[in-house]
N, C-alpha and C positions, 0 to 999 in steps of 0.2 A: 313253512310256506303253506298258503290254503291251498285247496283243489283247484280254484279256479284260477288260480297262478300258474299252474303248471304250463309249461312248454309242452306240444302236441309231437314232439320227436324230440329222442334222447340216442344216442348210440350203443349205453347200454345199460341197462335197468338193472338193478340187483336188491332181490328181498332178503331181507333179513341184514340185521348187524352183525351176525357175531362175527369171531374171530376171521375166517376164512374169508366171510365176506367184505369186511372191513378192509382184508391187505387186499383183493382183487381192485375194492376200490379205488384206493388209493394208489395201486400201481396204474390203471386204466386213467385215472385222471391226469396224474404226471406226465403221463405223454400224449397230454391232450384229446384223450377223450372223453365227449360228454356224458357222464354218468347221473343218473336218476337214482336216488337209495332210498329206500321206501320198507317200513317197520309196523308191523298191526301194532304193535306194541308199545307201553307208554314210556319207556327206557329202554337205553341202547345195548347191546352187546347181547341179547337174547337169551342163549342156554350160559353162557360166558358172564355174566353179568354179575353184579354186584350191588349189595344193598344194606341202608341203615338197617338198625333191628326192627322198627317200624314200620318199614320198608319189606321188610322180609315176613311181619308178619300179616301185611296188607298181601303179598305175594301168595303166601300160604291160603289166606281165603278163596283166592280167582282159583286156585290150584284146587281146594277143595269142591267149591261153587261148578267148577267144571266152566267147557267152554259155552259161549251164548249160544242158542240156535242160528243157522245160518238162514239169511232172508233170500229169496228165490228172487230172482229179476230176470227177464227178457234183457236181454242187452242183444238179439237178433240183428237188430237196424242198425249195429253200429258194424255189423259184416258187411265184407262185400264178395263178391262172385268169386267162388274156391274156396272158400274161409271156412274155418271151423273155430269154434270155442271150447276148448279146453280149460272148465273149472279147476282151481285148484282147492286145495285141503286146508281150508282153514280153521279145524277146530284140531284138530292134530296137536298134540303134546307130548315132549317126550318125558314128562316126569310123571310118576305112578309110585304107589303103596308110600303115600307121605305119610308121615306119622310123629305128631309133637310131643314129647317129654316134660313137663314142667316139674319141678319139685319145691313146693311149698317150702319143707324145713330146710332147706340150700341142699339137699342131698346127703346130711349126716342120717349116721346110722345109728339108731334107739331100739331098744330092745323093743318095742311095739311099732314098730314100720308100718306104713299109710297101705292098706290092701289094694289091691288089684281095679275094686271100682273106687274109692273113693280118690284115689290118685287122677284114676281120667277126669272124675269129677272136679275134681280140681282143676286138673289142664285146662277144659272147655270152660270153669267160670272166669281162673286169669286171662285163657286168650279172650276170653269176650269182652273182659273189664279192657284189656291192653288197645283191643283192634277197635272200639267203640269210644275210648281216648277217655271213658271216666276211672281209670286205673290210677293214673298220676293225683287225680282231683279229693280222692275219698282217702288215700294213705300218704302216712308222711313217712320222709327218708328214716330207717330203723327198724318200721314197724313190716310185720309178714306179711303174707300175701291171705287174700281173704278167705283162702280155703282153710286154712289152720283154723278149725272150730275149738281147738283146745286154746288157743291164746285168747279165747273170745267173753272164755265160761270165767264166771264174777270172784268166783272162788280158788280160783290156777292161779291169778298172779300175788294174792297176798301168800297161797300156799310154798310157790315156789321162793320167796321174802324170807318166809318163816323158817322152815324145816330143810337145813342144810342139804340132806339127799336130794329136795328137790332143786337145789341149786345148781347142785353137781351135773344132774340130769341136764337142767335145764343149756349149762354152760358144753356141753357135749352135743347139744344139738345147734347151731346156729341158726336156722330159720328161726329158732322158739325161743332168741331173746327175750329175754328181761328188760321190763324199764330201769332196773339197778344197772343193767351191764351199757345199754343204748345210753343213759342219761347220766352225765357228770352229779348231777346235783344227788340227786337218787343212790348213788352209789356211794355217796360222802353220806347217808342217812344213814344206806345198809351198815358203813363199816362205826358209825356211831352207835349203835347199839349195844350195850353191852352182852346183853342175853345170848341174841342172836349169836354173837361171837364167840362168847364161852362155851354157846351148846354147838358150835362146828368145829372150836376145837377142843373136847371131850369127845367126840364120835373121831377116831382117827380114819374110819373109812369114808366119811364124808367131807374129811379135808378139801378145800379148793386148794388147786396147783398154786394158785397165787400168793397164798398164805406158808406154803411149803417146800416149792422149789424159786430160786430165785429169778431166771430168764421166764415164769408162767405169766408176769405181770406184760410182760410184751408180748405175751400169746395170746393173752386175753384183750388186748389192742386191737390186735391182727384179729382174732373174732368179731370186738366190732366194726371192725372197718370193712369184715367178710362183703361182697356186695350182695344185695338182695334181688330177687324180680323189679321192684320197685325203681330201686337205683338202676336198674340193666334199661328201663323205659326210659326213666329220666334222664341216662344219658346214651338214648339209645342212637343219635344223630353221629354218635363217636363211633358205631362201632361202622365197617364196611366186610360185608358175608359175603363168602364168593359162594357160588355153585359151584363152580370148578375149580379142584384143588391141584393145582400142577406148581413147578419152578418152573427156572431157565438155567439152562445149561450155558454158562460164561462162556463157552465156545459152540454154545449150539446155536443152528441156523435162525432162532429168533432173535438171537442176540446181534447175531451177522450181521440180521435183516432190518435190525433197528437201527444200527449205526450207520451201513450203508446207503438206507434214506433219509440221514438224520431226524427221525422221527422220536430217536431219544432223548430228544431235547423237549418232550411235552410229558417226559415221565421221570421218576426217581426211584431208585431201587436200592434195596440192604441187600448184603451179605447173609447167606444163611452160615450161619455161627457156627454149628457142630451136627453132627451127624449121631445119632444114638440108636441102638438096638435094645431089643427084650434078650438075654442070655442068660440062662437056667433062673428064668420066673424075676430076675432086677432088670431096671432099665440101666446101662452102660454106655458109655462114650467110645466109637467107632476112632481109633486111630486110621487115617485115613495119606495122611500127608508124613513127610520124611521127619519133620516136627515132632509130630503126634506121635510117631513110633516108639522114636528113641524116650520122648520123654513120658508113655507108656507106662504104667503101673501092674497092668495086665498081664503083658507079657515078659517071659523072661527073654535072658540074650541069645540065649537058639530062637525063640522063636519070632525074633525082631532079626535074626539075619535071615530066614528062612520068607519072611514076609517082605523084606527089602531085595532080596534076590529074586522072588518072583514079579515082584512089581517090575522093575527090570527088563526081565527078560519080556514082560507083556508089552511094553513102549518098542521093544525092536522089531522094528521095520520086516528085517526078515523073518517070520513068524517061525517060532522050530516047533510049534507044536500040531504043522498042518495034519499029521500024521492021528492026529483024532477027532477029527471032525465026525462028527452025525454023532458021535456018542454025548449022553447026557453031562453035564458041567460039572456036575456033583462027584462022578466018578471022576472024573479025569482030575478035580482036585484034591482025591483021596490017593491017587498015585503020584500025587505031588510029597509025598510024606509032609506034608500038613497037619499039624493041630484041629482038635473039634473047635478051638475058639477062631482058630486062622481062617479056617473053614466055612465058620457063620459068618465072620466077618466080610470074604470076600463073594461067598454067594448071594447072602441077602442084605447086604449094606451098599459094597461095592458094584457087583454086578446088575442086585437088584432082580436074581434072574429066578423061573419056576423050576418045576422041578422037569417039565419035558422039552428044558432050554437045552440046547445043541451047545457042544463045547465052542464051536466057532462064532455061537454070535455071544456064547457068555465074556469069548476072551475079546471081543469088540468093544462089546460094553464095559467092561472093565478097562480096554484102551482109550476109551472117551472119557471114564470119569476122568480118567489118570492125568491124560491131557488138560482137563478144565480143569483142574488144581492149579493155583496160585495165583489167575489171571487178574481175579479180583479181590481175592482174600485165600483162606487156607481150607474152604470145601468147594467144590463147582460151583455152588448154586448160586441164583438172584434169584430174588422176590420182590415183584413193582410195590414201591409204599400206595397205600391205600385201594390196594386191594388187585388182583388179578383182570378188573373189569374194569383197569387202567387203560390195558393194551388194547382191547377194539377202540376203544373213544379217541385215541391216540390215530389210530389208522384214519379215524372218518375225521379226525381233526386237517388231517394232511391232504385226503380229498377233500372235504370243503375249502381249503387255500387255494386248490389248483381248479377249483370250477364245480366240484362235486353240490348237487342239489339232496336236499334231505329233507324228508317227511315221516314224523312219525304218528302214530296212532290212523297210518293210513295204508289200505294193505290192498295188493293184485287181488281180484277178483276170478280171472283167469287170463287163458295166455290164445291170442288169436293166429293160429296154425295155417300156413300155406305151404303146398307140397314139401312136407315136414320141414317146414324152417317156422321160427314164430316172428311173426311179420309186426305184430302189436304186441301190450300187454292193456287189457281193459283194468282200473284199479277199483276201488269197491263204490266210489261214486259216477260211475258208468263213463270215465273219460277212457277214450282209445290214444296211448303214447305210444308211437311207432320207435320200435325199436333194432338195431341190429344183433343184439346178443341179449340173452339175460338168464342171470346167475340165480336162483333160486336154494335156500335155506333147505336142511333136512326138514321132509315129509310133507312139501307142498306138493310136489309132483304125484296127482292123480288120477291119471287121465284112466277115464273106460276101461280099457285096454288092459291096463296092469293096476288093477284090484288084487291082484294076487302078491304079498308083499314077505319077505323072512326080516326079520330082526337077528341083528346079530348079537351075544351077547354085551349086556349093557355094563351100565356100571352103578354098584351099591355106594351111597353115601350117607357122610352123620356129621353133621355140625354140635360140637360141644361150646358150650362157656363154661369156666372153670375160674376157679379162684387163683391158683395158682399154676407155678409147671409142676411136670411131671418129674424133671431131675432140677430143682431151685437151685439156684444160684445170687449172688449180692446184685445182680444189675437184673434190670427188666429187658434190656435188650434184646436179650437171645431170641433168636429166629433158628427153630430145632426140627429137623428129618428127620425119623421115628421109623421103624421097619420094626413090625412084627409077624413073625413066621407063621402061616407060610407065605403070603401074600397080602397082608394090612400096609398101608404105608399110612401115617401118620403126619403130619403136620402143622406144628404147634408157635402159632404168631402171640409175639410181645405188644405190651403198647407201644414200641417204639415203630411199628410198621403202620401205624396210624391206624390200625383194624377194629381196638377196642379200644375202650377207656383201662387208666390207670388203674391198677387192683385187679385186673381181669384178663384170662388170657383165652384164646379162640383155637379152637383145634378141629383139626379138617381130619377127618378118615375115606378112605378108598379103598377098594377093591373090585374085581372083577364080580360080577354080581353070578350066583349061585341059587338064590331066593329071593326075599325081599331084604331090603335094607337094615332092617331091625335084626333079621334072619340071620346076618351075616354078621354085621358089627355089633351087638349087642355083647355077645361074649368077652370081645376083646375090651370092650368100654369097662364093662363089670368088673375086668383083674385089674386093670390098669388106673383106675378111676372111681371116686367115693359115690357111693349112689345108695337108693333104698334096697336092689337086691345083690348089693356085694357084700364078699365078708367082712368082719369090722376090723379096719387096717385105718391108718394113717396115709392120706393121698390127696391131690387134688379133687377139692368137692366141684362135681357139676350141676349148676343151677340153674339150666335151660339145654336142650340138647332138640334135634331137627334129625329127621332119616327120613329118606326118598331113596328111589329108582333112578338114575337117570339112562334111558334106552338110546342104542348106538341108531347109525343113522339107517335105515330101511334099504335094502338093496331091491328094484326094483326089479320085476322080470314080467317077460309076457313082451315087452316090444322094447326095441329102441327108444333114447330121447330124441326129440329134433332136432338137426345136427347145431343149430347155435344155441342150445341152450342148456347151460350147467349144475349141474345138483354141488353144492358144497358137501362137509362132513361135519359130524358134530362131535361132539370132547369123546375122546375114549379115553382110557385105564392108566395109559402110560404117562410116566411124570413128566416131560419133556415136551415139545409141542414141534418136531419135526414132522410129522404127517400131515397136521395142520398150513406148515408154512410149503411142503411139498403140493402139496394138492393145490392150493392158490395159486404159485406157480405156475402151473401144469393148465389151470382153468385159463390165466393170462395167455399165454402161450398161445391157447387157441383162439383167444380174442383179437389179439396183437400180434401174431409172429411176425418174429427177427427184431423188434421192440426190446428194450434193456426192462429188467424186470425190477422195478421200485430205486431209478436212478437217485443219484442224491439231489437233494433238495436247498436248492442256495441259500443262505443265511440270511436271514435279513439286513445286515450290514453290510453284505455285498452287492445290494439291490441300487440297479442304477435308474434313478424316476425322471421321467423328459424322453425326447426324441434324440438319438444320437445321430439322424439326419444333418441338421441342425447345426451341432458341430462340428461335422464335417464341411459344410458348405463356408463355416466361420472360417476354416485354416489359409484357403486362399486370398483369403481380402487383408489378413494378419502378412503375409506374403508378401502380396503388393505394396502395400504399404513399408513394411521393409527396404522393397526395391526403391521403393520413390525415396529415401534418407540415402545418399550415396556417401553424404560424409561422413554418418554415423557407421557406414559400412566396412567405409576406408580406416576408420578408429578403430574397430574391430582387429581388422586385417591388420593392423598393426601390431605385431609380437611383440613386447619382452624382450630385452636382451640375453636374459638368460635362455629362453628358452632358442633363440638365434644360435648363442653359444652352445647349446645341448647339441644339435643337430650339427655344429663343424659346417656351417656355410660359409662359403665365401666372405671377405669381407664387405666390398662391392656390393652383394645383392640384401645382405646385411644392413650396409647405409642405405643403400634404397630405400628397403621396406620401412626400417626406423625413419625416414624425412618425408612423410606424408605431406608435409608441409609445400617442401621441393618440386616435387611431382603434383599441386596443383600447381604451383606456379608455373610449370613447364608447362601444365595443359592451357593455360589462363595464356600465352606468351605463344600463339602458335609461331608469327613472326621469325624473332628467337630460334627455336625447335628447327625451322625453315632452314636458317644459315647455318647452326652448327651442323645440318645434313646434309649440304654440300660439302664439308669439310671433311665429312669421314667418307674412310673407306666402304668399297661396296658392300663388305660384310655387314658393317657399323649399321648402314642405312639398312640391310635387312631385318637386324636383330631390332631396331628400332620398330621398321614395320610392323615385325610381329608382335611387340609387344603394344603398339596403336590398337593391333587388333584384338589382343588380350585386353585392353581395355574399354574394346567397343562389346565382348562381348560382359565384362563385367558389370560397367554402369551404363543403365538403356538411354540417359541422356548425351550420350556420344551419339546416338544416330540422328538425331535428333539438332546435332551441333554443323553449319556449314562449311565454317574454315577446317575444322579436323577433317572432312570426306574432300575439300580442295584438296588438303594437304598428301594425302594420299592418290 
């Protein structure tokens, strides 16, 4: 909607999309009120958000380029007496120390590794070719990326043709294909040569695998089908990058909160498939469920009853283990006689917990996972298909149904103050919307006053693509949780989450930030993952990798906010998103008290369209109408014989009912009627009367009749 659209009063305004603000919206609009949602931003879901690779690395530019200068306007005249104008912050960012990885040869490891500058140099000529859109234009599907000066030089590629070692070489680096290996035709030339072939197999250390082991002929497939930079562009519309790496807990309050506003009917979500640790330097599969235990390879039979009795005892209600609270988790499960593997497994898998976690909230959290086992598969988790920045769109999809207005690339300017309540909000094209509440995003609140701001610590993140997983398996499915100690959590999406394309899998890292993002996950990326400075292992190669900052949300001091106006929070650390849906909550509350917070949402097949007025007015005329058919009435009223017989009536009242017929003719015959009433008794003539008058109150054409009212 443009500016000039806008409505001049809204009830309550809220900037930013992300997560926090999207459920306020949409719970404020369900119960009717008029909400305005307003985004500087050219896509929804803000820090939460989600993006092609394209997308992501058009994102990286604005993020490098910094924000625009802010433009100064008098917006004075649009005060009036008491007013104050409170600007708010709109160059404010919480992402900081980005920094892009690219690697030319896909990440394998050669005995001459790309140095320190020519690697950046690299980076900055791919991201230029990629983000200026002549990347796709200049290379075709196979061939490197144009930093590779060795695939360039006239003399490399008939060398590598010719002299076996450099084949070998060549077949050990994947970025530094061969047109023999990329091109069918090419590669029916190489193995036609005689020479060639006598002289690689006389040199036994220059054997190709292919020539010597039998499964190297599908390894050498699986290399060229490795994907390139190239490929990652071309199909970069497939892939969907979150900035924020979290689940859902199948029993946690998101999950609650989606189904209880049916707003899960705008999104789709997988199963996270397995749970996995790093244990003495392998990645391993976390037996987690009653399943997983027994059929465990891990463990022996002591320590599969020893881990089934403790899980146990953490589900019961009456906790027995109050008697250690405030001591560390770690201890308390070393007086468990526990296993060092039982051990890893339930601190950093299970629990998930640090090292100065309290025994009482470690056995909580291990009560939750416990609980969200099986609700929807056999680990807790869900992950929305297509990405994490499913679920705000999903929220503002549900306030836009119920009234919600939305503008983006259109943002508050500041917020007009009266005896600290904010009475307006002016937005950046100088319109004043009056408002009663407004919910504002992490780090717009700036007022004067509280320039004085702490950060609390934020959080380190690293987007990898990678060729493959980390523990393969025959399907591409798997959606895998990764903990490595003390505190990395890892998570590793399939193509089947709709996140990448085919051939390629996407992996999120986290942790509580310490330094800068690099600072932090670098190390971990390096054991776990094939790169130019790990050792030369066998691993998933990474062939694009992202690390930023992302900073927690500003705690404000120095003064109060105006009592109707709300600061959201932004993503912190923990994998779960109950803070998030707590806080929203809590913000409604004070918008709405005693209001139901995100009621359910009717279906649309129980939508009833027209005036039910209407209807009602129809029932009496259908009524009438009835009444005025007395003999279709009297048909009615006629029973059944069996159903006469059911009931054991008289036979008398019996033949009555049954000879409708009878009974007009009595009424048709008042005459008749007349003399056999002199002939009965007084009773006779009463029972008669009353039943003249059960008939006058039956059919309204009896009052209407003047020999019946003689006759009486």
């Amino acid at each position: 909607m443009a500016a000039e659209d806008l409505p001049s009063e809204f009830e309550v305004v809220i900037v930013g999309t992300g997560l926090c603000e999207s459920v306020v919206a949409a719970a404020c609009s369900r119960v009717g009120q008029r909400v305005l949602h307003l985004d500087r931003r050219s896509f929804y879901a803000g820090d939460w958000a989600s993006f092609t690779f394209n997308g992501l690395l058009s994102w990286i530019k604005e993020q490098q380029a910094g924000p625009e200068p802010e433009q100064l306007h008098d917006w004075s005249s649009l005060l009036e007496e008491g007013e104050e104008l409170v600007p708010l912050n709109q160059s404010y960012s919480s992402i900081s120390d980005l920094q892009v990885l690219c690697y030319p040869h896909g990440g394998a490891v050669s005995h001459s590794p790309l140095g320190a500058e020519e690697s950046e140099t690299s980076m900055d000529l791919i991201l230029f070719h990629v983000c200026f859109g002549s990347f796709q234009s200049e290379f075709t599907e196979g061939e490197g990326p144009p930093a590779a000066e060795s695939q360039s030089e006239p003399g490399a590629e008939a060398e590598s043709q010719s002299e076996p070692t450099a084949e070998t070489e060549s077949q050990s680096e994947p970025g530094a294909q061969t047109e023999s290996q990329s091109e069918p035709g090419t590669e029916a030339e190489s193995q036609s040569e005689p020479g060639n072939e006598a002289e690689s197999q006389s040199e036994p250390g220059a054997q190709t695998e292919s020539q010597s082991e039998p499964g190297a002929e599908a390894e050498s497939q699986s290399e060229r089908k490795r994907p390139t930079l190239a490929g990652l562009v071309r199909d970069g519309r497939r892939f969907n990058i979150d900035l924020v790496s979290k689940l859902l807990f199948s029993r946690g309050s998101l999950v609650d909160l989606l189904i209880q506003s049916n707003v899960s009917r705008y999104a789709e979500f997988k199963n996270v498939s397995r749970i996995l640790t790093v244990l003495h330097g392998n990645v391993t599969q976390v037996p987690c469920s009653r399943a997983d235990v027994f059929s465990s390879r891990q463990l022996s039979v002591v320590d599969k009853r020893k881990l089934m009795k403790f899980l146990t005892s953490c589900l019961d209600e009456n906790d027995p283990y109050t008697d250690s609270a405030g001591r560390p988790y770690m201890d308390f499960l070393e007086q468990q006689s526990l296993g060092v593997e039982l051990r890893h497994f339930l601190f950093h898998s299970i629990a998930m917990a640090s090292e100065d976690t309290p025994t009482e909230v470690g056995l909580a959290s291990t009560r939750h996972f416990l609980r969200c086992l099986g609700r929807y598969g056999n680990t807790p988790f869900l992950f929305p298909v297509y990405g994490l920045g499913e679920i705000p769109q999903c929220f503002c999809r549900m306030s836009a149904v119920f009234g919600g207005v939305y503008c983006l690339r259109h943002s508050a300017h500041g917020l007009v103050i009266k005896d600290n309540r904010c009475v307006a909000v002016v937005d950046s094209r100088g319109q004043r919307i009056s408002c009663s509440h407004c919910v504002l995003e992490p780090g717009l609140w700036d007022a004067p006053q509280t320039r004085s701001r702490t950060r609390s610590r934020g959080v380190s993140r690293a987007v990898l693509i990678t060729n493959r997983s980390v523990l393969p398996t025959e399907t591409e499915q798997q959606v895998s949780l990764l903990t490595v100690p003390p505190s990395v959590r890892i998570i590793e999406l399939s193509p089947g989450t709709m996140t990448c394309p085919s051939g390629s899998y996407l992996v999120h890292l986290t942790c509580p930030s310490t330094g800068s993002a690099h600072h932090d996950l670098f190390p971990v990326v390096t054991s776990l993952f094939v790169t130019p400075e790990s050792a030369e292992r066998d691993g998933p190669v990474v062939l694009w990798s992202l690390y930023f900052n992302m900073a927690a949300a500003p705690e404000v001091e120095g003064q109060e906010l105006p009592v109707n106006v709300h600061l959201s929070s932004a993503p912190d650390a923990a994998l779960g998103h109950d803070a998030t849906v707590a806080q929203a909550e809590r913000i409604f509350n004070n918008i709405v008290p005693g209001e139901e917070f995100c009621p359910p949402a009717p279906n649309p097949e129980d939508i009833i369209y027209g005036e039910p007025e209407n209807a009602e007015r129809a029932e009496p005329e259908l009524a009438a109408d009835e009444r005025a058919e007395p003999e279709n009435a009297a048909d009615e009223r006629a029973e059944p014989e069996d159903a006469a017989d059911e009931r054991a009536e008289p036979e008398n009242a019996a033949d009555k009912r049954a000879e409708p017929e009878n009974a007009a003719d009595e009424r048709a015959e008042p005459e008749n009627a007349a003399t056999e009433t002199d002939n009965k008794s007084p009773s006779d003539v009463d029972a008669v009367d009353e039943s003249v008058k059960d008939m006058e109150n039956l059919t309204p054409e009896a009052e209407a009749d003047p020999t019946l009212r003689a006759e009486e």
